[in-house]
C-alpha positions in Angstrom: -111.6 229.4 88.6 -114.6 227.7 87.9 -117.3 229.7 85.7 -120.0 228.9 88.2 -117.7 230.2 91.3 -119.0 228.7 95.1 -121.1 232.3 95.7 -119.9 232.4 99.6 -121.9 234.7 102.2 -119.5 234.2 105.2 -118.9 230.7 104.0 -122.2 229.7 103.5 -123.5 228.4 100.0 -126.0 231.0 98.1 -128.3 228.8 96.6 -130.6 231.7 94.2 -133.6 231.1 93.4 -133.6 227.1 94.1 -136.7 226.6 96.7 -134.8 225.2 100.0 -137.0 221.9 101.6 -136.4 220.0 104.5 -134.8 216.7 103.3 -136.3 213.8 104.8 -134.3 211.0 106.9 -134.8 208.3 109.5 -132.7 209.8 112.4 -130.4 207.2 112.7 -129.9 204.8 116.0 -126.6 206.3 116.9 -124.3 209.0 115.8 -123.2 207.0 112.1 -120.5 209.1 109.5 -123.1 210.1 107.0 -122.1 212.8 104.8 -125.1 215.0 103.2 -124.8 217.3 100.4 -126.9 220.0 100.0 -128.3 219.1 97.3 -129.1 214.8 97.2 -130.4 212.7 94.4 -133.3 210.4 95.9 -132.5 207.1 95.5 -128.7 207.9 95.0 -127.5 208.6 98.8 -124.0 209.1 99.9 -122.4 206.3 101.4 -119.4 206.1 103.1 -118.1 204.4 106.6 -116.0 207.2 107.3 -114.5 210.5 106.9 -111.4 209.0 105.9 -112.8 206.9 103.2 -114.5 210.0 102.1 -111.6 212.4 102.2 -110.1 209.5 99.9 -112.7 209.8 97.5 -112.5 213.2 97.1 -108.6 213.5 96.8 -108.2 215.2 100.0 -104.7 214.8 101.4 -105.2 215.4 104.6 -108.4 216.2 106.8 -109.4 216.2 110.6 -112.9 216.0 111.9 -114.2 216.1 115.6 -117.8 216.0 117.1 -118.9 216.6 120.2 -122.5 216.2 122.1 -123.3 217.7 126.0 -120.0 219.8 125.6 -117.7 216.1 125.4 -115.6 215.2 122.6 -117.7 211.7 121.1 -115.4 211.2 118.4 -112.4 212.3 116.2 -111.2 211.0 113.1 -108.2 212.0 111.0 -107.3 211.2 106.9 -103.7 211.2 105.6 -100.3 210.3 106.0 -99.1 210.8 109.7 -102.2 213.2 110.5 -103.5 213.1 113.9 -104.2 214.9 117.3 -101.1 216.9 117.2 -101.6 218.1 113.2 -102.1 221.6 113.3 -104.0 223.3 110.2 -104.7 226.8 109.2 -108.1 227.7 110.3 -108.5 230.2 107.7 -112.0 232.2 108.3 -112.7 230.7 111.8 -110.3 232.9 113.3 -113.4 235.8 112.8 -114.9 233.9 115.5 -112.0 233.9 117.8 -111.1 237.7 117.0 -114.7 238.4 117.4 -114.5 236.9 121.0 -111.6 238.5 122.4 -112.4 242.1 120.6 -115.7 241.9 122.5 -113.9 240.4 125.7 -111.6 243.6 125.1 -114.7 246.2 124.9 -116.4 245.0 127.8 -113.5 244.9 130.6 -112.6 248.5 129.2 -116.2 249.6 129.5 -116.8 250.4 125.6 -119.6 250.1 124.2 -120.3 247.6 121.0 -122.5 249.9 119.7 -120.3 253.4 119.8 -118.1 255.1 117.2 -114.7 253.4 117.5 -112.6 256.4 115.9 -111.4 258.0 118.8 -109.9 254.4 120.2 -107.7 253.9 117.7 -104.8 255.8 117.8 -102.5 253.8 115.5 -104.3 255.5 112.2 -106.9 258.1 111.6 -110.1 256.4 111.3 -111.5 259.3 110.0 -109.5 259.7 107.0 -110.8 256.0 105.3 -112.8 256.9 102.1 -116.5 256.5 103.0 -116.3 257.2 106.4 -119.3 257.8 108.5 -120.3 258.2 112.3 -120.8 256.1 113.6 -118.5 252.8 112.7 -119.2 250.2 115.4 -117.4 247.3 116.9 -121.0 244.9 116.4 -120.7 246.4 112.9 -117.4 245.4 112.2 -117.6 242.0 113.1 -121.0 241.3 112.0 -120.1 242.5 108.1 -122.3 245.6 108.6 -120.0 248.3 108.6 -119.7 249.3 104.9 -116.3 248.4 105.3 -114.6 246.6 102.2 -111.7 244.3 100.9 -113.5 240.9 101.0 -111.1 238.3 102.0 -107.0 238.5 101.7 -104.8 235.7 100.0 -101.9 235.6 102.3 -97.9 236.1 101.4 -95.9 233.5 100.1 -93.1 232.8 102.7 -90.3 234.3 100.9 -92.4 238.2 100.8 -91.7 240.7 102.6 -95.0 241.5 104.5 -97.4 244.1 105.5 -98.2 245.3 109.0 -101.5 245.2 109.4 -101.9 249.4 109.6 -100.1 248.7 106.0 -102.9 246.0 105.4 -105.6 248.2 106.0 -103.8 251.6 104.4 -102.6 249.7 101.3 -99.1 250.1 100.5 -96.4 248.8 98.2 -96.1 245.4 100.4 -99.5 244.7 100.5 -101.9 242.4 97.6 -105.0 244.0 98.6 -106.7 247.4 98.0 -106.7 250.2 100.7 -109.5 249.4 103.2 -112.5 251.9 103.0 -116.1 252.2 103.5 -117.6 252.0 99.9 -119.9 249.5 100.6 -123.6 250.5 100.0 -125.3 251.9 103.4 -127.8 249.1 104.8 -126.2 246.1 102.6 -124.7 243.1 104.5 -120.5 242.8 103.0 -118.0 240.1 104.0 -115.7 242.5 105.4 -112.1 240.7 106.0 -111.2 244.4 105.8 -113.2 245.4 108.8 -112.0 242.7 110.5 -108.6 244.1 110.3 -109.6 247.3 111.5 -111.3 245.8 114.3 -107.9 244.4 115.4 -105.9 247.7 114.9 -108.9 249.2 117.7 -108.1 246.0 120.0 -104.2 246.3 119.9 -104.3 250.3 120.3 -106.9 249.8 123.2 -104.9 247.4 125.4 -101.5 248.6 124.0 -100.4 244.3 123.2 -100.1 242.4 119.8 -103.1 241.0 118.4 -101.7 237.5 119.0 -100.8 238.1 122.7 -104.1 239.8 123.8 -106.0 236.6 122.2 -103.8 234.2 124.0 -104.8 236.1 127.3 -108.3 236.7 127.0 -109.4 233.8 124.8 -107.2 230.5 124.4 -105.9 230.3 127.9 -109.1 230.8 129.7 -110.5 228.4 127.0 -108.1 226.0 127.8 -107.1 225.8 124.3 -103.5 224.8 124.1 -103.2 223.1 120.7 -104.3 227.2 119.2 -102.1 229.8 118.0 -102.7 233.2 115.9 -99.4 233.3 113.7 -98.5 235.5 111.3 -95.7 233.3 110.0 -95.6 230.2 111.4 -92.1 228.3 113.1 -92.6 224.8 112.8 -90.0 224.2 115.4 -91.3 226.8 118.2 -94.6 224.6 118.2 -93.1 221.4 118.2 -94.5 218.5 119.3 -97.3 220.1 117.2 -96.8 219.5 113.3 -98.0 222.2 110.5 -99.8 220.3 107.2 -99.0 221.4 104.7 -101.5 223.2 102.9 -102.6 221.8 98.7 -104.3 223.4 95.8 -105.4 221.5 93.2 -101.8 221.9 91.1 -100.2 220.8 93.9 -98.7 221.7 97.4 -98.6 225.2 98.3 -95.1 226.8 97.6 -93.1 226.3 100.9 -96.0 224.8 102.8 -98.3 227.7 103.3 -99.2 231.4 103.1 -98.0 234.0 105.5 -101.2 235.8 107.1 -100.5 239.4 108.8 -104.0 239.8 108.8 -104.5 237.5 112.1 -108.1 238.7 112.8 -109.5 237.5 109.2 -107.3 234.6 108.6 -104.4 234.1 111.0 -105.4 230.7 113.2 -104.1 227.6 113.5 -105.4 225.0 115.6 -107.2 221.3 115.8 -110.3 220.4 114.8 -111.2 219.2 118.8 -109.6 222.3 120.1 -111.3 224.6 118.1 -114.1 222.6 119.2 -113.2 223.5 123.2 -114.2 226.9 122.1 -117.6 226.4 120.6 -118.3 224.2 123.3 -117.5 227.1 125.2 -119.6 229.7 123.6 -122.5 227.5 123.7 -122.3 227.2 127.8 -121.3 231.0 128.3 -124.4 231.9 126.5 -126.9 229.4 128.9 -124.7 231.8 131.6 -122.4 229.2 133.0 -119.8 230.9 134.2 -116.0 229.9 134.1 -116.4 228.5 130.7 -113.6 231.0 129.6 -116.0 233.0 128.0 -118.5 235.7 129.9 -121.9 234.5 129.2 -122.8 238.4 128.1 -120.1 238.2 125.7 -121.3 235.0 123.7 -124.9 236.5 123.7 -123.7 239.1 121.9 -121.9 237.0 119.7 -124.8 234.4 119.2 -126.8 238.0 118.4 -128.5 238.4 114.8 -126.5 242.0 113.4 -126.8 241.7 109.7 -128.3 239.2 107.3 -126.4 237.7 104.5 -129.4 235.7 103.0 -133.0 235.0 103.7 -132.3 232.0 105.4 -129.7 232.8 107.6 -128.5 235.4 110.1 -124.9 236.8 111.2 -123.8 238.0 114.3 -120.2 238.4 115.9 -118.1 235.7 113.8 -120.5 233.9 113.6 -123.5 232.8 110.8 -126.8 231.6 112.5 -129.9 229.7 111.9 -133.1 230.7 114.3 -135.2 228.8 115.5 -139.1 229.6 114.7 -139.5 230.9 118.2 -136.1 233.1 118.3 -133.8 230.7 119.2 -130.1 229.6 117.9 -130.9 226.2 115.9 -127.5 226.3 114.6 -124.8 228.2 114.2 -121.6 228.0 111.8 -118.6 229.4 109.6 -116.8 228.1 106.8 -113.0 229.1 105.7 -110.6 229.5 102.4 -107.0 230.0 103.1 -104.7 229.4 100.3 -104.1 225.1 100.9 -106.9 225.2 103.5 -110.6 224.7 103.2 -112.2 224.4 106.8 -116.2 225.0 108.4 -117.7 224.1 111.9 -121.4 223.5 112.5 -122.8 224.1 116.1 -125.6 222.4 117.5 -126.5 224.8 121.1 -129.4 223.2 122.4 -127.5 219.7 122.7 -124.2 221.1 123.3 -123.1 219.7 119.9 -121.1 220.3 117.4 -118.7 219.2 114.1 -115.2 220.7 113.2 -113.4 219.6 109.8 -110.2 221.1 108.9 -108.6 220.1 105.6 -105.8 221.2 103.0 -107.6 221.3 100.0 -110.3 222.8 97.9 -112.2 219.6 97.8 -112.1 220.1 101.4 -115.4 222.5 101.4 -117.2 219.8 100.3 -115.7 217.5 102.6 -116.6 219.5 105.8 -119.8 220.8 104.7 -121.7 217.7 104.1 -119.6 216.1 107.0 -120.8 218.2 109.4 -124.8 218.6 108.2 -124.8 214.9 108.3 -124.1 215.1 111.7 -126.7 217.6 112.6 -128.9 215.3 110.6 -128.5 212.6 112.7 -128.8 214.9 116.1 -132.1 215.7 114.1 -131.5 219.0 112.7 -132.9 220.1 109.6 -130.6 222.5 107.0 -132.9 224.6 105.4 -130.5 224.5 102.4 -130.6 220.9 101.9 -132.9 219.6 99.1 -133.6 216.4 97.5 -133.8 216.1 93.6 -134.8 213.0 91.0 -133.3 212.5 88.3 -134.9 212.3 85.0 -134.5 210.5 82.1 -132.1 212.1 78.8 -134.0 211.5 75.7 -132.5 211.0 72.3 -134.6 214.1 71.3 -132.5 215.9 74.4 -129.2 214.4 73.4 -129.7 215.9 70.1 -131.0 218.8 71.2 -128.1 219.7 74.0 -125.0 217.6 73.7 -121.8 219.4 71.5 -119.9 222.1 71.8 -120.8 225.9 73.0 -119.7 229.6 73.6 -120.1 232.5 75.2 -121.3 235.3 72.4 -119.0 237.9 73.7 -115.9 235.5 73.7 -116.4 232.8 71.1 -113.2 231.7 71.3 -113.7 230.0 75.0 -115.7 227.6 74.1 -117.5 224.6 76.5 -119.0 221.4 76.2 -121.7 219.0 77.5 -120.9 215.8 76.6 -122.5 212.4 77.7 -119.8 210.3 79.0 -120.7 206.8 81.0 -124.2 207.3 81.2 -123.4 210.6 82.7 -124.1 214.1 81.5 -121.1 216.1 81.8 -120.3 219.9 81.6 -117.0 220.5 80.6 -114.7 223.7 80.7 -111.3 224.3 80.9 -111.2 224.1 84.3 -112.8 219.8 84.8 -115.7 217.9 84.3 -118.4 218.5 86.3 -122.0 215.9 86.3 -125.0 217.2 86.4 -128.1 216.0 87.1 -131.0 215.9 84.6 -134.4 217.0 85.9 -136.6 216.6 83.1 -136.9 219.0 80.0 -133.5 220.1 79.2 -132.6 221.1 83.2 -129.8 220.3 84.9 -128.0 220.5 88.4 -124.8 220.1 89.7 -125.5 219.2 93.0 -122.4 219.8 94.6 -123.0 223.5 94.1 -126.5 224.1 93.7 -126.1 225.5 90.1 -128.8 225.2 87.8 -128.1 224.2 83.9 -130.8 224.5 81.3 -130.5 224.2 77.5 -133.0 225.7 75.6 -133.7 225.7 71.5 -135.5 228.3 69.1 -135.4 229.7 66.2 -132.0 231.6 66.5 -130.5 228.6 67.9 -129.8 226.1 71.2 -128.5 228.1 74.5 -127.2 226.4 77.6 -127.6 228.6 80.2 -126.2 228.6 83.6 -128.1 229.9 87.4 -128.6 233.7 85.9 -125.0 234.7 85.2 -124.1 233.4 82.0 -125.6 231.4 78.9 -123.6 230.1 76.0 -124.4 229.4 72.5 -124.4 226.1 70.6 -122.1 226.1 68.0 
């Protein structure tokens, strides 16, 4: 794990206390690839034709990417060996969206409210009885993150484990790799909850009295029309024939018989295609202008395009979904990112033009991959990222190179020790985990763009520091 871990607030990159300005670029003629970190070096763009080329460069094995504009697929392109339209890929986080879809669907044919206690709908388990537990816990809580509830995310089960029900998920027992779900979270403070997700789908299966799975196929990929879908908790390769499973990679290698099971189908159980998942957003986005017959009720997505909780200044989150307003109260934007062990997948959602970007891929270089794939495309629609910053590089001095370069440690452990070395022209911090460039801006501060992390190496009298965002500084040896 990297020291400088991605900090994720439903997916989206925490960027501290960097100031977040509007990058500035021509709107291309058409709809070009053009990939945009969040963080560019003027004069230093990123330029590649495709996403294929880029996938390549990243050493992603396999990736799909879709975009469409007015509701119409424009474009699909797929990277890897015998990856195409009929590739199926974990969808990791994005099934939060779909969960949160059909739960709502759920609430309002049985006339429940979003905003009443849930406890005495769920028959399976006593509510009640989960440490923390306080009146009233809410289905727009739940899915928004704003519950209390805890357990962050879940890593799946290898395919040869014996696994967890989900009431054995959310209970904790002997079977499952997680903690027991309670609600230990501080009262007011926004908490990626896969957790709460889970009990969110206990309430939906003891409500309509049908597995998770089946109820979504009913009220949410059928109506959809989203055939190339499927929540699975372990996944037949042969039942969903002619659709094909990839095969998910971490950076050792390929996951250990393909992929992870998921019993926790609400947080992390979908798979799908990158234009399928796309018939869905495309749905959401016409439900909530109140077309009917979209598959979606246009009340439902409302309430699901509906600021609940908020992660970071900069952005909202409502049901499964993270959102950017518009000055006058409008969705700009709205998006999720996903980690499944072997997966790495986001969406960006563009509803006043209908538009949108899926990537799907089977590695961790994948986030990258999608992210900047998909804000290039709402770059060229003309959308603006508040994230997105552009930085200039400065130039190392030899009094800097002196100053900085060798060979540091962390006081408390002095026996991990790091480096920052120069290496082709190239600054480079080095731990045990890679090499990673950074970007000098002048006086002894760095970036690492990719991530957003800030670097600065410092010297007085006791000595040089190198320190890194707020978290951690290390000693020059």
């Amino acid at each position: 794990m990297p020291l400088f871990a991605l900090t994720a607030t439903f997916g989206l990159v925490s960027i501290g206390d960097l100031t977040a300005t509007a990058q500035e670029q021509a709107q291309p003629q058409g709809i070009a690839y053009n990939p945009l970190p969040a963080v560019s070096v003027e004069g230093e763009p990123l330029e590649f034709e495709s996403m294929s080329s880029y996938a390549d460069a990243l050493g992603v094995p396999a990736a799909a990417f879709a975009t469409f504009k007015d509701g119409e697929m424009i474009a699909q392109e797929f990277s890897g060996e015998g990856i195409g339209p009929d590739s199926l890929f974990q969808g990791a986080s994005l099934a939060k969206s779909i969960a949160s879809a059909a739960i709502a669907t759920l609430a309002e044919r049985e006339g429940i409210s979003l905003d009443e206690d849930i406890s005495a709908y769920i028959s399976s388990f006593d509510l009640t009885s989960l440490e923390g537990y306080e009146a009233p816990v809410t289905l727009r809580e739940l899915l928004s993150h704003t519950s209390q509830a805890d357990v962050g995310g879940f890593e799946g089960y290898p395919q040869s484990t014996d696994l967890p029900t989900n009431l054995e998920v959310i209970l904790g027992s002997e079977k499952s790799n997680t903690a027991r779900v309670g609600f230990t979270r501080p009262a007011g403070e926004w908490f990626y909850s896969g957790g709460g997700y889970q009990i969110a789908q206990a309430f939906a299966e003891d409500v309509s009295g049908q597995p998770f799975a089946q109820l979504v196929q009913e009220l949410v990929f059928d109506p959809v029309g989203m055939d190339r879908s499927m929540l699975m908790i372990s996944m037949d390769a042969a039942a969903v024939a002619p659709l094909v499973p990839v095969i998910g990679n971490e950076n050792q290698g390929a996951v250990e018989g393909g992929w992870h099971n998921y019993p926790e189908l609400a947080t992390a159980g979908l798979w799908t295609t990158a234009a399928d998942f796309g018939k869905f957003l495309v749905a959401v986005m016409a439900a909530a202008d109140g077309e009917q017959n979209t598959g979606i009720s246009p009340s439902v997505a409302r309430e699901m395009l509906t600021v609940a909780g908020h992660p970071n200044p900069i952005r909202g989150y409502g049901l499964g979904f993270g959102i950017l307003l518009a000055e006058d109260g409008s969705v700009d934007s709205f998006e999720h990112h996903g980690k499944n062990v072997g997966y790495r997948v986001s969406f960006s959602a563009y509803p006043k033009d209908r538009a949108l970007a899926v990537t799907l891929t089977n590695h961790p270089a994948g986030l990258q991959l999608a992210q900047e794939s998909n804000r290039g495309f709402g770059t060229a629609l003309g959308y603006i990222d508040p994230i997105a910053r552009t930085i200039i590089r400065a130039p190392f001095t030899d009094d800097l190179r002196t100053q900085c370069l060798g060979t540091y440690a962390e006081a408390e452990t002095p026996e991990d020790t790091v480096l920052l070395v120069e290496e082709g022209g190239s600054v480079i911090f080095r731990d045990s985990n890679g090499d990673y460039l950074l970007v000098h801006l002048g006086q002894g501060e760095f970036m690492y763009p990719e991530l957003a992390v800030p670097f600065k190496c410092e010297s007085s009298g006791s000595g040089t520091t190198l320190s890194l965002g707020r978290s951690t500084t290390y000693v020059k040896q």
